[in-house]
N, C-alpha and C positions, 0 to 999 in steps of 0.2 A: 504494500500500500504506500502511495507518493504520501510524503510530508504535507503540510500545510501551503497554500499557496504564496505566492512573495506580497510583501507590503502595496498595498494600494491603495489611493487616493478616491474618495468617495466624496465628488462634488454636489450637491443640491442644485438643481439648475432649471430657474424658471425662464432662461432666454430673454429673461431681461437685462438689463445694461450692467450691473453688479456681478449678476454672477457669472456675466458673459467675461466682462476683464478678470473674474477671480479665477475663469478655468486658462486665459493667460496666463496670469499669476503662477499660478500651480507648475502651467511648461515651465518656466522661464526660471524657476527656482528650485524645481526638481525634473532636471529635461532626462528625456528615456524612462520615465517611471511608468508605470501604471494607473490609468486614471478610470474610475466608473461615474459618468454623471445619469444623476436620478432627477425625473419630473415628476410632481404628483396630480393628481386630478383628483381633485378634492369637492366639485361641484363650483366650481368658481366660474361667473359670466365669461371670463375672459381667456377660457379655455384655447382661443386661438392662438397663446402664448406655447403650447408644445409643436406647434410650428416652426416656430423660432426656436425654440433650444435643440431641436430636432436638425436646423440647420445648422445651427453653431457647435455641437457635436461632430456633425462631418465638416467641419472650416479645421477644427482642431482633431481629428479623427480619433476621438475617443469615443469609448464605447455609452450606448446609450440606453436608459431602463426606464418605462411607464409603471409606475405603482397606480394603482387605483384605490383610494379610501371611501369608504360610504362619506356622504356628504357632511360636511362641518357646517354648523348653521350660527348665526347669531351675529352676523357680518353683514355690511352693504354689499361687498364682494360678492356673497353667496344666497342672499335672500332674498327670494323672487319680489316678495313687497315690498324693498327698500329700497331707495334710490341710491344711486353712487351721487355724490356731493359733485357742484359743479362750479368752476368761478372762486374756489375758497382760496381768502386772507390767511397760507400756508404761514406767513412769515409771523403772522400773530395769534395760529393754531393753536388751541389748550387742551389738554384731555388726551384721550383714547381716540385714535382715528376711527370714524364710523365702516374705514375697509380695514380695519385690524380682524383678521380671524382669529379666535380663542384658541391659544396656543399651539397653533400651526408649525411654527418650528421646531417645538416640542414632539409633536405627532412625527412630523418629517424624521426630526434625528431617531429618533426611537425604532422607526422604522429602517434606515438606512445603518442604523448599530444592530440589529438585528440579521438584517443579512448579511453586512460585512464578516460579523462576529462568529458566523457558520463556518467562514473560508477562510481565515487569516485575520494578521493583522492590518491596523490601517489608521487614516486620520481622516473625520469627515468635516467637510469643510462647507461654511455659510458665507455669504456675501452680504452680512448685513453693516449697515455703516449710521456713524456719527447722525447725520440727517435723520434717522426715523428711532432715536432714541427717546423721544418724547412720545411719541403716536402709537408706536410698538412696542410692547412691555418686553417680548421676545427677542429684541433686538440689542438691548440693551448688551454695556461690557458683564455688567450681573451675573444675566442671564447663560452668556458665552461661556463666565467662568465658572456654573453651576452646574452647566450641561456639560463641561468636558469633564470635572470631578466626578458626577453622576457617572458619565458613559466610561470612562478608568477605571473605578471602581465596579460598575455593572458588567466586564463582558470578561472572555476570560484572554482573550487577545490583551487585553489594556489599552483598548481604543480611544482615540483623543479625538476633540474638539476644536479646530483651528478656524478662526474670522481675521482674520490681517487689516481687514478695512474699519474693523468696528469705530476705531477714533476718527475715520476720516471722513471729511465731507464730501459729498458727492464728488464736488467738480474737483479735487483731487485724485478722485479715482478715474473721470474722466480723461483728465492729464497724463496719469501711469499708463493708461490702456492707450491714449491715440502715440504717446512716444513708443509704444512697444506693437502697434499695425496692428491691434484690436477694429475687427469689420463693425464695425456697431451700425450697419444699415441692416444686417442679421439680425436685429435685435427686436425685441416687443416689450412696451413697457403699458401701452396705455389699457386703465383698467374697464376701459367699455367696451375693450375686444377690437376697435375698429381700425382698417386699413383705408386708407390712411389714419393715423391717430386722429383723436379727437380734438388735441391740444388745451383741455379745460379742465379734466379730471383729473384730480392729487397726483398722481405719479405723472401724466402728460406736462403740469404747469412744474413739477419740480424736477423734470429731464429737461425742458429747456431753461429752466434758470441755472440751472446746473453747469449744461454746455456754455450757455454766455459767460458765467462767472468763468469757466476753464478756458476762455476767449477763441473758441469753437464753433463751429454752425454744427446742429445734429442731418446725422443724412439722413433721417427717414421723413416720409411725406405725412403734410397734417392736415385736416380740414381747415382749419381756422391757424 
C-alpha cells in the first residue's frame, strides 16, 4: 500500500478577484507544488461565479472540485425575498452586511479539512482581506487565527489555515496581482450574477473603488 499522498495546497475559490490573485499567490511562492481549488454552491443568486473560477482554474491549471451544500439561508445573497442592497454609502457601512452568509467560511473550511484530511497533508487557504472585516465576522484576523488552531488540532494531518491578505486592503491586492499578470477579466465579482456586472451592488461598487485606488481601470464590462 502507497504512503500518504504529498502536501497540497487547498484553495477556496469563488472566481472572484481575491481568491483569483491568492491562487497566484500560492504559484508564485510555492511554484511546482500541488494545488486543489474548491467552489461551493451553496444556493447563492450568483451562482454564475463557478464560471469564472472554473476558468481561472484552467489560466492556472490546477485542478478543480464542485462541492455542493444544501442551501445556507439567512442572507440577501441567498434568500429568495431579500433584496441584494443597491447604491450603499460602503464607506460609512455599520453592522453585518445584509450578503454576509452565516458562517460560510466556517462551513467551507470544515469541509475542505475534511477531504484534505482523508489524503495527506496540507494548508487550506482563504482570500479574505482587510476590507470586509467589518461586514464579515468570518473574515476577520480572529477568525483566520481560530480556524487554523481548530483545523491543527482537529485532523490528524495537522492541517493549517493560511489568509496572507487578511490585513490588506483590496486595492493592494489588486496591485500584487496586476505586477504579477493576474487575468482579472477571468474574474466574477458582482453579486446579482450579471454579465456584464451590475456596477451598484457591494462587491460591484467596492471592485471598482478598489481598482481606482490601485490607479487601475478593471477589465471586465459593467452596465452602468
Amino acid at each position: 500500500m502507497s504512503g500518504p499522498a504529498d502536501f497540497t495546497h487547498c484553495l477556496l475559490l469563488s472566481g472572484g478577484l481575491d481568491s483569483t490573485t491568492l491562487a497566484a499567490w500560492i504559484v508564485a511562492h510555492h511554484p511546482g507544488e500541488p494545488i486543489d481549488a474548491f467552489t461551493f454552491l451553496y444556493g447563492q443568486k450568483h451562482a454564475v461565479e463557478l464560471e469564472a473560477a472554473r476558468a481561472v482554474a484552467r489560466a492556472f491549471g490546477i485542478s478543480h472540485h464542485l462541492v455542493e451544500l444544501p442551501a445556507i439561508r439567512g442572507s440577501a445573497l441567498t434568500d429568495a425575498d431579500r433584496g441584494l442592497p443597491q447604491d450603499r454609502d460602503l464607506a460609512n457601512a455599520v453592522g453585518v452586511a445584509p450578503s454576509y452568509v452565516p458562517a460560510r467560511n466556517l462551513l467551507f473550511l470544515a469541509h475542505m479539512a475534511s477531504i484534505r484530511d482523508a489524503n495527506g497533508p496540507g494548508t487550506l487557504w482563504l482570500g479574505v482581506h482587510h476590507d470586509d472585516h467589518t461586514g464579515y465576522p468570518d473574515c476577520r484576523p480572529e477568525f483566520v487565527e481560530a480556524a487554523d488552531m481548530a483545523v491543527r488540532f482537529g485532523t490528524q494531518f495537522g492541517l493549517r489555515v493560511a489568509a496572507p491578505f487578511v490585513q490588506w486592503p483590496k486595492a493592494e491586492i489588486i496591485r500584487w496581482g496586476l505586477s504579477h499578470g493576474v487575468r482579472y477579466e477571468l474574474t466574477h465579482s458582482c453579486y446579482q450574477g450579471r454579465r456584464p456586472a451590475c456596477g451598484v451592488c457591494d462587491t460591484c461598487q467596492a471592485r471598482l473603488a478598489a481598482f481606482t485606488a490601485a490607479g487601475a481601470t478593471d477589465p471586465i464590462a459593467y452596465e452602468r
